[in-house]
VEXMAR-27918 format. One record per residue (C-alpha): x, y, z; residue in one letter; residue number from 1. Coordinates in nm, 3 decimals. Example, Ala and Ser with C-alpha at 12.3 -4.5 7.8 and 13.67 -1.06 7.14 Angstrom:
# VEXMAR-27918
        X        Y        Z  res    n
    1.230   -0.450    0.780    a    1
    1.367   -0.106    0.714    s    2
# end
This chain:
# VEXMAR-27918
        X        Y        Z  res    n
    9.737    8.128   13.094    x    1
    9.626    8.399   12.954    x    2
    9.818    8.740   12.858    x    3
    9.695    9.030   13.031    x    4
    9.477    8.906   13.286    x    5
    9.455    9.084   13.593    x    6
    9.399    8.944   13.915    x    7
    9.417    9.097   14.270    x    8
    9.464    8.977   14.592    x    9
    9.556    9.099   14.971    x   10
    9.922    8.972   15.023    x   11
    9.838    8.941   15.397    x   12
    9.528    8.675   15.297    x   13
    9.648    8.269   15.329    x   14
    9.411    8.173   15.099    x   15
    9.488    8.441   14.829    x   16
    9.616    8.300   14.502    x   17
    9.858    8.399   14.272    x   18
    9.857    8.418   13.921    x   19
   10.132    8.463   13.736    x   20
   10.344    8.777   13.843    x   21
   10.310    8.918   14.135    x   22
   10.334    9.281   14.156    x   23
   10.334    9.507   14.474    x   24
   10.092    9.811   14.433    x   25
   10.120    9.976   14.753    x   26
   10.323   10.243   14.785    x   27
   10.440   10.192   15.180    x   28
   10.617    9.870   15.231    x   29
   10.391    9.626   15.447    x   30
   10.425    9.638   15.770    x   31
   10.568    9.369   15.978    x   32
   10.666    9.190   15.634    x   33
   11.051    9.139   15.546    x   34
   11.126    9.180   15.193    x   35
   11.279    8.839   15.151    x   36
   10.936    8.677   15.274    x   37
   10.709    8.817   15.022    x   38
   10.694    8.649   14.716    x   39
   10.648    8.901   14.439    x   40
   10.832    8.997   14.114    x   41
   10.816    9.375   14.145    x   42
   10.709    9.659   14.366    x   43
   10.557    9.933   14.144    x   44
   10.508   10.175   14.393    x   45
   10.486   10.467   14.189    x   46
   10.142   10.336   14.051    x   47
    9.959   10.376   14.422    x   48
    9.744   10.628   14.477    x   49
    9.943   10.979   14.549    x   50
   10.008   11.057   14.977    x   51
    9.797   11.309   14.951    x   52
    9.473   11.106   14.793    x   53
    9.559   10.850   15.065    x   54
    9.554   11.036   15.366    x   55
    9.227   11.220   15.242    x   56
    9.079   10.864   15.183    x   57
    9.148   10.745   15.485    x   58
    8.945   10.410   15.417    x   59
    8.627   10.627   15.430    x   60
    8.393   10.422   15.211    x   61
    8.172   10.737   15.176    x   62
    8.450   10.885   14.971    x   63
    8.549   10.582   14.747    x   64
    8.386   10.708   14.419    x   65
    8.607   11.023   14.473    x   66
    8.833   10.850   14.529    x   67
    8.814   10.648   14.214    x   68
    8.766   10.929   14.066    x   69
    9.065   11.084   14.132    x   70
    9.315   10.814   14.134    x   71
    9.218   10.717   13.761    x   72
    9.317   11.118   13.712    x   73
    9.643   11.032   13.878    x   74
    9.681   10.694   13.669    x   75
    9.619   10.922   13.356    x   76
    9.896   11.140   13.440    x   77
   10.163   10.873   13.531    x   78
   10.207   10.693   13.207    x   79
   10.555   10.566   13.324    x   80
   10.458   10.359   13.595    x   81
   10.151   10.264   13.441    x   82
   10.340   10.149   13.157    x   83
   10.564    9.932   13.375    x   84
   10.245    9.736   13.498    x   85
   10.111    9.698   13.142    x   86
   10.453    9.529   13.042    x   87
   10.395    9.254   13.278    x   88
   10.027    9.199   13.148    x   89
   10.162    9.145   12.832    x   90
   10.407    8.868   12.918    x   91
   10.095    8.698   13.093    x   92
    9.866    8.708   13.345    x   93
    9.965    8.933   13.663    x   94
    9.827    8.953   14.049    x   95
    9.829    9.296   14.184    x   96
    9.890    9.271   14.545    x   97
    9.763    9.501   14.811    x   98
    9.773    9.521   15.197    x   99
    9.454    9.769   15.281    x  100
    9.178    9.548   15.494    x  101
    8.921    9.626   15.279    x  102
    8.934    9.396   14.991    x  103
    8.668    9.646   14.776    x  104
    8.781    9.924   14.862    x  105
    9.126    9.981   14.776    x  106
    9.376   10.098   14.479    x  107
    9.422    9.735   14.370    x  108
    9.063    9.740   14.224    x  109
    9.111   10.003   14.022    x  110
    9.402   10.001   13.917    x  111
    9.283    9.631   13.806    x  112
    9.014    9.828   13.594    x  113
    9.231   10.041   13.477    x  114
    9.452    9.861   13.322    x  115
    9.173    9.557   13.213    x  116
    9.081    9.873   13.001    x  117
    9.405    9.965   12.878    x  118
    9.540    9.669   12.749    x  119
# end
């Protein structure tokens, strides 16, 4: 397997697969989900979108470019957390995991950008 390769994949989906670590991106826990039933190795919530970006989203597709737009501003300014996701690409390949419905839409693809670009 390859180091820092970046996969993404809704934790909610049966038919999702994971590939190597398993990192939580969101920054709400999912609903309805205990933590002892989700697999996953870490929950970086400090690398989701900021409250404020979300609620103005508010899965509008006709604002996703701003969107991206502004969360890669917000991924520019949070090295830390950033950093902690770019640790585990090193070790090997990741799978950033994400609850939003809309499996294009959502920080998970970005932030999968993002740091395909950074490492």
């Amino acid at each position: 397997m390859a180091k820092g390769k970046v996969h993404i994949a809704r934790l909610r989906d049966k038919e999702a697969k994971v590939t190597g670590a398993a990192l939580l991106v969101d920054r709400l826990w999912p609903r309805g989900i205990r933590k002892e039933d989700l697999h996953h190795d870490a929950w970086i919530k400090e690398v989701a979108p900021s409250t404020e970006l979300r609620k103005w989203f508010d899965h509008d597709v006709d604002k996703w470019e701003e969107v991206r737009r502004r969360y890669r501003a917000e991924l520019d300014e949070n090295e830390e957390a950033v950093e902690q996701c770019l640790e585990w690409c090193r070790k090997g390949p990741v799978t950033l995991l994400f609850d939003a419905k809309d499996e294009e839409h959502n920080q998970a693809v970005v932030l999968q950008e993002y740091l395909a670009e950074k490492l």
